[in-house]
C-alpha positions in Angstrom: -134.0 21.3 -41.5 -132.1 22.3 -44.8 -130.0 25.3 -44.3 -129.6 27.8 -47.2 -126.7 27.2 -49.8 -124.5 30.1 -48.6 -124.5 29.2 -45.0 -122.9 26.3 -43.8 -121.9 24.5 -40.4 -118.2 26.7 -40.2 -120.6 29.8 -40.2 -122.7 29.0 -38.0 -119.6 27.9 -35.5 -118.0 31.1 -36.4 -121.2 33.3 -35.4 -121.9 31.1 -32.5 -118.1 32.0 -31.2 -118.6 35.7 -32.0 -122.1 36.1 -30.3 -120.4 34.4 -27.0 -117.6 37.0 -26.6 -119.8 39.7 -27.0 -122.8 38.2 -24.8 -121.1 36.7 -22.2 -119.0 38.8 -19.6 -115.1 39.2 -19.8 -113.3 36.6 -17.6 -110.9 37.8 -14.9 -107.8 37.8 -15.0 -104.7 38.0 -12.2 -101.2 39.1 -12.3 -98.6 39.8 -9.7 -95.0 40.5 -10.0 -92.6 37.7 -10.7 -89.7 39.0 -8.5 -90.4 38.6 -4.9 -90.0 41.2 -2.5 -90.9 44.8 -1.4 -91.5 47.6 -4.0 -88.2 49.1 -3.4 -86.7 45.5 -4.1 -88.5 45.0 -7.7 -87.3 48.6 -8.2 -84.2 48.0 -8.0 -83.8 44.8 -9.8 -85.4 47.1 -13.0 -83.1 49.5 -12.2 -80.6 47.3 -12.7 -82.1 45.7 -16.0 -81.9 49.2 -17.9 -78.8 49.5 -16.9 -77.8 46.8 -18.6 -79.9 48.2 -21.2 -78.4 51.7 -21.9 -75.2 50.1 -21.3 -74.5 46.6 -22.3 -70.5 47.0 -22.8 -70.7 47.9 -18.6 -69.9 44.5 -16.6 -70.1 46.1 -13.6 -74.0 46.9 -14.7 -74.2 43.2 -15.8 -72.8 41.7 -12.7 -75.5 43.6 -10.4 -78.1 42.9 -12.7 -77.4 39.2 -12.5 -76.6 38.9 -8.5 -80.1 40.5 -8.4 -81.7 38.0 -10.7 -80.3 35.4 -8.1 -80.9 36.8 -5.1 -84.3 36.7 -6.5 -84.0 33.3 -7.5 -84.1 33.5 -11.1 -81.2 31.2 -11.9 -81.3 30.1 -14.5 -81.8 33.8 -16.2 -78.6 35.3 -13.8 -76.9 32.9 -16.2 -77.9 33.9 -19.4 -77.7 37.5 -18.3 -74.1 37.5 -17.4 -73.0 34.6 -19.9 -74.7 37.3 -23.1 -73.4 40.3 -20.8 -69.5 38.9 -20.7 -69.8 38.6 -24.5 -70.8 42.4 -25.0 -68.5 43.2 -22.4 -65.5 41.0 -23.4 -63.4 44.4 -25.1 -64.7 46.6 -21.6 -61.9 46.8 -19.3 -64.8 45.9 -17.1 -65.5 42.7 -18.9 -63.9 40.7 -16.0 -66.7 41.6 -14.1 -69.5 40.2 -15.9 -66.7 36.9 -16.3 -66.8 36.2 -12.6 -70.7 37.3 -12.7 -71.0 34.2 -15.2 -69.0 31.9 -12.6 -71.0 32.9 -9.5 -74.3 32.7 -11.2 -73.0 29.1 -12.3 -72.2 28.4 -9.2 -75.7 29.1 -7.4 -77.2 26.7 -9.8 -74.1 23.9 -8.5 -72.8 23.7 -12.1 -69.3 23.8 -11.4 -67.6 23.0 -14.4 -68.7 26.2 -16.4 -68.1 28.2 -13.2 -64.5 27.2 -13.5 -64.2 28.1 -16.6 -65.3 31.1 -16.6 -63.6 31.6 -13.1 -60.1 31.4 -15.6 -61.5 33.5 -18.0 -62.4 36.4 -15.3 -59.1 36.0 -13.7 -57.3 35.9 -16.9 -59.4 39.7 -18.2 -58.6 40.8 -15.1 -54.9 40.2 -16.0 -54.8 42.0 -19.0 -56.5 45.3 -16.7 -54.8 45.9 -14.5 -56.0 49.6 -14.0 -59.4 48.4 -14.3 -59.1 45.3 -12.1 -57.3 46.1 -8.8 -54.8 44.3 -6.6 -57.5 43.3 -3.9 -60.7 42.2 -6.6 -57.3 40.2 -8.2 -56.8 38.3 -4.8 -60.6 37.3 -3.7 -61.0 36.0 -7.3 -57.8 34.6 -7.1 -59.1 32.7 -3.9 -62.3 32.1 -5.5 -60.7 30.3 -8.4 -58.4 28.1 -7.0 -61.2 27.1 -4.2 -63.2 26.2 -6.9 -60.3 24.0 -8.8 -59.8 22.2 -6.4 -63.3 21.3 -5.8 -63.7 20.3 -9.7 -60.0 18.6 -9.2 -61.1 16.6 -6.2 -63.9 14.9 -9.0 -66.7 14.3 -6.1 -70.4 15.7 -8.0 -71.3 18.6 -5.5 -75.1 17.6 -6.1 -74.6 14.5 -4.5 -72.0 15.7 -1.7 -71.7 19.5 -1.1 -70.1 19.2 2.1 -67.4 17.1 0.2 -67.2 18.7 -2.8 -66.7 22.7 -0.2 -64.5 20.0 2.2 -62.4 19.7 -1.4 -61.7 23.3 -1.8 -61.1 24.2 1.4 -58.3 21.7 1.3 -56.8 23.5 -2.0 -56.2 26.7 0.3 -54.1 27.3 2.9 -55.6 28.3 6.0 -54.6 31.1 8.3 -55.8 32.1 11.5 -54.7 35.3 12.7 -54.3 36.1 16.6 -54.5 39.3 18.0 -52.8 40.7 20.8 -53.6 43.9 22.2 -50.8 46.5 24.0 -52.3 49.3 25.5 -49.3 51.8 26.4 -49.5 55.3 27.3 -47.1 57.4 26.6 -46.2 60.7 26.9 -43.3 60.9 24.7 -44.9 58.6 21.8 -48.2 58.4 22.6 -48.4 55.1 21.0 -50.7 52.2 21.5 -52.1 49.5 19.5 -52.2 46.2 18.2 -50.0 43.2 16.5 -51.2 40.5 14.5 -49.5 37.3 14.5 -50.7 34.9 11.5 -50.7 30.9 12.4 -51.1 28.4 9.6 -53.5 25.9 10.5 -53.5 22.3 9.2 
């Protein structure tokens, strides 16, 4: 069979391609929600996206955005959502936030070195606010950083021994128990009663 001069094999493919997506039906096609969890879950990891969105100078809105992201088990994005969110934050005073969000989000995925770092770097913005940054956030990521030196400083890969590599920074800190003793007194005069707290460094 000789086909015509002005139709050739590509046209025939062509119109053979067309005539099948309007013959044959439309496939189906699934989707579901990548974040796990209830409605009121995925609602409030959006929530926290735009949030980000309409502010992206607020570390405080970048640090829940990315605890959500890894609570949810999106890793690897909690990073590059507080690593891009410290940068837009970094002349907030509440840029030390999205800092230690970068750290922590490092942390879940066992990545210790850049945790550090940016451990310092939190620490450090945190420093240079101190209106914005106050006494008690100073101390836990005071803790938090010199538990994770010590890890890095001990040199034992936390993928291959966790329990060492915690073991480590545990070691860094010193460890106080505290033990309470109650009084019970009643007085008429004072009416005083309560409780003392003795700390005890353990080894």
């Amino acid at each position: 069979m000789q086909l015509p001069r002005f139709l050739g094999l590509v046209d025939l493919a062509i119109a053979t391609v067309v005539i099948g997506i309007v013959v044959l039906p439309a496939r189906q096609m699934y989707a579901q929600a990548a974040a796990k969890g209830d409605d009121s879950a995925q609602f409030a990891l959006a929530l926290a996206e735009a949030r980000t969105i309409a502010h992206p100078e607020d570390g405080g809105a970048t640090s829940d955005f990315a605890r959500r992201l890894g609570e949810a088990a999106f890793k690897d994005w909690a990073v590059e959502v507080a690593v891009h969110g410290a940068e837009r934050a970094k002349a907030s005073p509440s840029g030390w936030r999205a800092l230690l969000a970068a750290s922590v989000a490092y942390v879940d995925k066992i990545d210790v070195i850049p945790a550090l770092d940016y451990a310092n770097r939190a620490l450090a913005a945190c420093h240079a606010q101190t209106a914005a940054c106050p006494s008690w956030e100073e101390i836990r990521m005071s803790l938090y950083q010199k538990h994770l030196d010590a890890g890095v400083q001990s040199g034992i890969d936390p993928h291959h021994n966790p329990k060492g590599f915690r073991a480590a920074g545990e070691a860094g800190l010193r460890t106080i128990r505290l033990k309470t003793t109650e009084k019970e007194t009643s007085s008429v005069g004072n009416g005083s009663g309560g409780s003392s707290q003795t700390p005890s460094p353990t080894p």
